[in-house]
Structures are given as C-alpha cells and as structure tokens.
N, C-alpha and C positions, 0 to 999 in steps of 0.2 A: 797256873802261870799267868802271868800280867803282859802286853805292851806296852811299855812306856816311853815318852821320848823327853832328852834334856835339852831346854832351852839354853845356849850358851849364847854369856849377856857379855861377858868382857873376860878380860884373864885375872883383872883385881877381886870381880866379883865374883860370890858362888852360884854354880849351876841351878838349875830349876828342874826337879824333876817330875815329870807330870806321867800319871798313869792317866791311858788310852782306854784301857780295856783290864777285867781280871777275870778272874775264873776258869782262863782256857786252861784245857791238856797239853802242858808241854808245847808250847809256842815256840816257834824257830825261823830259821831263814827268811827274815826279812827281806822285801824288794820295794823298791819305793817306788811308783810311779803316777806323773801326773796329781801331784795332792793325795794319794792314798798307798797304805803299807799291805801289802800281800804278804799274806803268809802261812806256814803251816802249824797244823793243832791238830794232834791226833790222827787220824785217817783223813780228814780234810782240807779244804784251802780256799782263807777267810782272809778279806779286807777289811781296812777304817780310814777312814779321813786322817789324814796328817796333825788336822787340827781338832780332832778329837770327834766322836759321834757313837754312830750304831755299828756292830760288827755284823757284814755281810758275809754269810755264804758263797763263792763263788765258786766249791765242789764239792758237793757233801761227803757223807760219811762212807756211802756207797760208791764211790767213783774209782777204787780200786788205788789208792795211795797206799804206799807201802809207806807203816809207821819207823821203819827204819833208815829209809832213804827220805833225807829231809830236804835232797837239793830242789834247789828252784832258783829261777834266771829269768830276766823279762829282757826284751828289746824295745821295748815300749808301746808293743801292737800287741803280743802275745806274752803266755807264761808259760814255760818250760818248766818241767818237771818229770821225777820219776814217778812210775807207779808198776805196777803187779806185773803189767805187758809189756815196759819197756821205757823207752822215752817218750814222752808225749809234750802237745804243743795243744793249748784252752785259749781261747779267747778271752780276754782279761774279765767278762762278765759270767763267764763257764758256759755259754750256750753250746759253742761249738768247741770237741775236743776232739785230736785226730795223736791214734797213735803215730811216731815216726820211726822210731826205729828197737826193734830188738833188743833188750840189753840184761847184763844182771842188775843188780843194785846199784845206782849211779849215785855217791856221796858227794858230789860236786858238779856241778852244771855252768859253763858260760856260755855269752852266745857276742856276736859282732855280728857287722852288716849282713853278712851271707851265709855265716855256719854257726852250729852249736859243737860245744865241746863236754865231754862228761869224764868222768873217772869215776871207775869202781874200784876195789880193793886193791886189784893188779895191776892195770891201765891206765891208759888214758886216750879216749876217741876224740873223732872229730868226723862231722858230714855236714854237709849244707842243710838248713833248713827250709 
C-alpha cells in the first residue's frame, strides 16, 4: 500500500498526484496533524511529513494494535486509537501510552475538547478523555 497526497491547483487544472510513501501493509486512517499524516499499517502506527520525507515509527509492531480495528482520532496533543486492551491514548511521538478504557473492537473513534467517542459493531460510546 502507498500514501499519497493530491495537490489541488485550480478546478480548470488536473490534480497532482504525489506518492509519500509505498510499500506499507494495508495503510489506513489517516490524521493529519501539525505538517504530518499518522497512520495505520499493519499491527503499527506510522507518520510522514505532509511534504513528503521518511516514514516514522510512532508504535511498533508489538504494541498490541488490533489489525482489524483501524480507528484513530488525534486532538492535536494525542492519538487515539484501538488496540487488544481497549481504547488507548499515545503521545503523538509513542513514548507514552495509557490505556483508557475497556472496549471491544472500536471501528470508529472521534474526540473534541473533553471526550472521545468510539463505536464498535453495536454502539456507540462516549467518556472524557
């Protein structure tokens, strides 16, 4: 799998498509923040510069991501994400990660100033972060 992103120049002209990165596993849920793209590949969760560069690591292969649960959600301090134990909250560099809450497989994750909110197959939750 590839990320890519399209420079859009005008509505006359055609877009610009530019590959970031290739060879990842199944690349998914994009979050953008502050100049770089978080995201998931495989059991992990990898950033890049907006403007193109080296794809960083931010939680390896071991860190208990669930390859089926692809959500992820940033507020701009943190990343949300599901993983094996539940919902969890990493420091956008991965040093620090704290599980928060209990869950099944959350396919979907937002967050606003004070809660996260997630949905697995049947629900849909919500608790302060």
């Amino acid at each position: 799998g590839s990320i890519k992103r399209v420079a859009v120049t005008s509505s006359e002209a055609p877009n610009v498509v530019e590959t970031l990165a290739t060879g990842l596993d199944s690349p998914a849920s994009p979050v953008a923040v502050d100049g770089r793209v978080y995201f998931r590949a495989g059991y992990g969760l990898y950033s890049i510069p907006l403007d193109g560069g080296a794809v960083e690591v931010v939680l390896g292969e071991r860190s208990g991501l669930s390859i089926g649960a692809l959500a992820l959600a940033s507020d701009g301090n943190h990343l949300f994400f599901s993983r094996s134990s539940g919902i969890a909250r990493a420091s956008r560099d991965g040093r620090e990660v704290v599980d928060l809450y209990p869950s099944s497989t959350a396919y979907a994750l937002a967050v606003d100033d004070g809660r996260i909110f997630w949905a697995d197959s049947a629900s849909v939750y919500t608790a302060t972060k």
